[in-house]
Structure formats: structure tokens, C-alpha cells
C-alpha atoms as a printed R data frame, in Angstrom:
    type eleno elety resid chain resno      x       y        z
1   ATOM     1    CA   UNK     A     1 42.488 -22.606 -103.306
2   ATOM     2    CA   UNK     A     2 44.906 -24.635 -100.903
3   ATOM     3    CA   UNK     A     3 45.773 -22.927  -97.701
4   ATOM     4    CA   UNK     A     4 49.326 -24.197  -96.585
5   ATOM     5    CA   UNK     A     5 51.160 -23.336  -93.020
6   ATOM     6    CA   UNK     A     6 55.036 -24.058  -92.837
7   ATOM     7    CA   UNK     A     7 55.523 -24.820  -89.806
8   ATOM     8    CA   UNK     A     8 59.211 -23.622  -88.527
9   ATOM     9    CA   UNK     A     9 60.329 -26.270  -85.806
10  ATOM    10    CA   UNK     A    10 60.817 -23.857  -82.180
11  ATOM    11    CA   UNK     A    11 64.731 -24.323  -81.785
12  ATOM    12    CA   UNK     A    12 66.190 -24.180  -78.112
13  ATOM    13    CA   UNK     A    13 69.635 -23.944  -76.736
14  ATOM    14    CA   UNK     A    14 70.371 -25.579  -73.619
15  ATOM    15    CA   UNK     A    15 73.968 -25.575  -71.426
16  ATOM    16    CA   UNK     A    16 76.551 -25.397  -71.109
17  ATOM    17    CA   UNK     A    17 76.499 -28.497  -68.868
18  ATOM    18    CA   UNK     A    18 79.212 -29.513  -67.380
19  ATOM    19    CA   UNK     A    19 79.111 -33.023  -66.545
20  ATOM    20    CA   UNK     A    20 81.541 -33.083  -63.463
21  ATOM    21    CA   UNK     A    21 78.549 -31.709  -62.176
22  ATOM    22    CA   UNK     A    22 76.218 -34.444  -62.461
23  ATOM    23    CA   UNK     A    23 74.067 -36.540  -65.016
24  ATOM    24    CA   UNK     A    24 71.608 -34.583  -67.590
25  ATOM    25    CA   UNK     A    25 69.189 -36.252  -66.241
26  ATOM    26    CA   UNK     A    26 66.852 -37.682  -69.543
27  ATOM    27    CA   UNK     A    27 65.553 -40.828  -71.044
28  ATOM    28    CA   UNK     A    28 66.665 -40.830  -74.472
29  ATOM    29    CA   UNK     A    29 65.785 -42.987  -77.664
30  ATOM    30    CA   UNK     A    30 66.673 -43.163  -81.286
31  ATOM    31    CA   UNK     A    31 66.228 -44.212  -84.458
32  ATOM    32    CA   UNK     A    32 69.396 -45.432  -86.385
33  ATOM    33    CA   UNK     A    33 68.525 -43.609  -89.555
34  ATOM    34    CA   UNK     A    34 67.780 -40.409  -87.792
35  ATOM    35    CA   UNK     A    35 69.508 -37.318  -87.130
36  ATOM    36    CA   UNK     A    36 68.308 -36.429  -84.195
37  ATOM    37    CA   UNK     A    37 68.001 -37.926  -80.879
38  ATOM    38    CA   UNK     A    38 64.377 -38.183  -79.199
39  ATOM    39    CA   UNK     A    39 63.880 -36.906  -75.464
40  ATOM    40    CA   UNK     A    40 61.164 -39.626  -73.952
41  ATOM    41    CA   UNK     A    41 61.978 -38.001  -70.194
42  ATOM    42    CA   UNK     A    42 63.444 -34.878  -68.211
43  ATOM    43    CA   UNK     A    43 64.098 -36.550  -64.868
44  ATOM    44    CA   UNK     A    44 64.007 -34.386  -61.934
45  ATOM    45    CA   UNK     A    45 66.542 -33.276  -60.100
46  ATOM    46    CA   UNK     A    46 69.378 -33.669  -63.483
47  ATOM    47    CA   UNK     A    47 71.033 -31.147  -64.817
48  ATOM    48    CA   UNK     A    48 68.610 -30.403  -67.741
49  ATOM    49    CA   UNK     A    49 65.771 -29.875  -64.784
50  ATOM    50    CA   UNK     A    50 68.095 -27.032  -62.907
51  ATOM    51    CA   UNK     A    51 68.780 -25.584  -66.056
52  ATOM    52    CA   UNK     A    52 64.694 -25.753  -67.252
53  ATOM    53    CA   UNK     A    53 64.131 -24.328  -63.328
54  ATOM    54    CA   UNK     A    54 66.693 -21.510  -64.591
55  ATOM    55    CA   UNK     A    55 65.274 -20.747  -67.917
56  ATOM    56    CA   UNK     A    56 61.696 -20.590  -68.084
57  ATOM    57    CA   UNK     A    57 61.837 -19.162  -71.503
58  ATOM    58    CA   UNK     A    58 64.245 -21.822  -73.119
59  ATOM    59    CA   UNK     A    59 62.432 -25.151  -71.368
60  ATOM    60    CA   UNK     A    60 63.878 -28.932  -72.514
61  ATOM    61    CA   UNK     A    61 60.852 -31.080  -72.399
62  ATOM    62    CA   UNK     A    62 59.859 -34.580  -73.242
63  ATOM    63    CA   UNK     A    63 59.051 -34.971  -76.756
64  ATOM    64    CA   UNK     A    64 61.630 -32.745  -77.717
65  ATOM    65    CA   UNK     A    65 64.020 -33.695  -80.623
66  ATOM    66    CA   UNK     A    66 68.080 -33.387  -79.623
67  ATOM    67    CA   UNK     A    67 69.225 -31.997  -83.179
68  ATOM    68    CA   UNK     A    68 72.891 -30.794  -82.284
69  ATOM    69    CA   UNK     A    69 75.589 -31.436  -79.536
70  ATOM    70    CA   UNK     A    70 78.512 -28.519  -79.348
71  ATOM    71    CA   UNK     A    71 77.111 -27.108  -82.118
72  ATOM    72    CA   UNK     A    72 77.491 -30.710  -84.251
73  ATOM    73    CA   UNK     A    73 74.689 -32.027  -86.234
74  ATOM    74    CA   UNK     A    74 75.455 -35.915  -87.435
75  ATOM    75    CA   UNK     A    75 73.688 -39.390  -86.916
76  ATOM    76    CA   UNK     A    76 71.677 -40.200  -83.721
77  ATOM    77    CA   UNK     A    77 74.307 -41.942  -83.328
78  ATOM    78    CA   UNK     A    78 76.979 -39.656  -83.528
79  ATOM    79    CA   UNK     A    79 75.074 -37.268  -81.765
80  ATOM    80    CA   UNK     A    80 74.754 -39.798  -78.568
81  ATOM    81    CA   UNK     A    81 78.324 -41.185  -79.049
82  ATOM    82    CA   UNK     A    82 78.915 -37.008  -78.596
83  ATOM    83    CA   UNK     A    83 75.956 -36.709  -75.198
84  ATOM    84    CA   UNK     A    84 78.073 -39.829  -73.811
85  ATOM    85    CA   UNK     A    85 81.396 -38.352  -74.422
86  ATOM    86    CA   UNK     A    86 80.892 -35.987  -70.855
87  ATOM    87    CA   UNK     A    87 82.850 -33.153  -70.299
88  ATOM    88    CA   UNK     A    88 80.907 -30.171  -71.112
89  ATOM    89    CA   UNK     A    89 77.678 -30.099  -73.390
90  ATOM    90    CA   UNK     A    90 75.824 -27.938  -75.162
91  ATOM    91    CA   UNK     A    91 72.729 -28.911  -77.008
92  ATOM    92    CA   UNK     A    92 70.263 -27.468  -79.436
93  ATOM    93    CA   UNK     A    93 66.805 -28.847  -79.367
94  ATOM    94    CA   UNK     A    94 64.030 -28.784  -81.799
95  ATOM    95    CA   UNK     A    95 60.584 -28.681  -80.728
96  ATOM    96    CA   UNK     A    96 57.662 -28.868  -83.607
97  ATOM    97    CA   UNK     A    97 55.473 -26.255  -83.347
98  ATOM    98    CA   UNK     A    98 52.012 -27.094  -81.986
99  ATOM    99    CA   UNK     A    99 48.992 -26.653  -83.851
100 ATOM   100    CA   UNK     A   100 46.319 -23.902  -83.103
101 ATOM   101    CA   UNK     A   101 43.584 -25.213  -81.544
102 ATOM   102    CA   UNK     A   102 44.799 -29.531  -81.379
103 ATOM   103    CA   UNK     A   103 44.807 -31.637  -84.466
């Protein structure tokens, strides 16, 4: 018989960041027909690193996948037009789940 796993993405919520307070802090990328926006980078020292420092438990990390901003899903490139609009951001990130053991 065929053994299949779903895999449930690992969902995160990060913020609120206020950006008065300074610059997230990551190196983003995206694909025009996605819906999500891809993290390449946490920087140090950006608001998404004091809030990782904060919140061991709900960590951003590179390779992470932005999926909503303010609780809005849309286009990567809604989704950055909504990351660029400042103010004060909340995000939810998707993370896929890694695999027992490596591929």
C-alpha cells in the first residue's frame, strides 16, 4: 500500500511592529505569481530580530514564507505593497514542516 504524510505548513504570528520604531530588518524576494512573500534574511539588530530575541517559541527565520500582512492574504505583491506601507505590521508566516530524519 502507499503510505502518505500531509504535511501541515507550521504557521507563526509575528508583531505588532510598529515601524516608527525602526526597520523589520529582512531581505525579502518574490515571485509575481505567488502569494506569499519569501524571507531570504533576518538581519540583526531589526525589529523582527528583537521580536525573535522575545519569542523563542514563535521564531521568524530565513526561509520562511510571509503569507499574510494585518491579517490580509493577496499577491506578493499586494502583500509587499502592504510590508512597505509602515505604520504598524502584523504578519503571519508559514514555515513547511521539516522532514524526519532529512530528505
Amino acid at each position: 500500500g502507499l503510505d502518505l504524510e500531509i504535511r501541515r505548513p507550521h504557521t507563526i504570528h509575528a508583531g505588532p511592529f510598529d515601524m516608527e520604531d525602526g526597520r523589520l530588518g529582512l531581505d525579502l524576494t518574490m515571485h509575481p505569481q505567488s502569494s506569499s512573500v519569501y524571507i531570504k534574511q533576518v538581519f540583526d539588530n531589526g525589529l523582527v530580530d528583537e521580536h525573535n530575541a522575545a519569542h523563542q517559541d514563535r521564531q521568524v527565520r530565513d526561509g520562511d514564507f510571509i503569507i499574510e500582512v494585518n491579517g490580509q492574504s493577496g499577491s506578493a505583491a499586494e502583500l509587499s505593497q502592504l510590508l512597505s506601507s509602515g505604520g504598524r505590521l502584523e504578519l503571519t508566516v508559514s514555515r513547511p514542516q521539516e522532514l524526519a530524519g532529512g530528505l
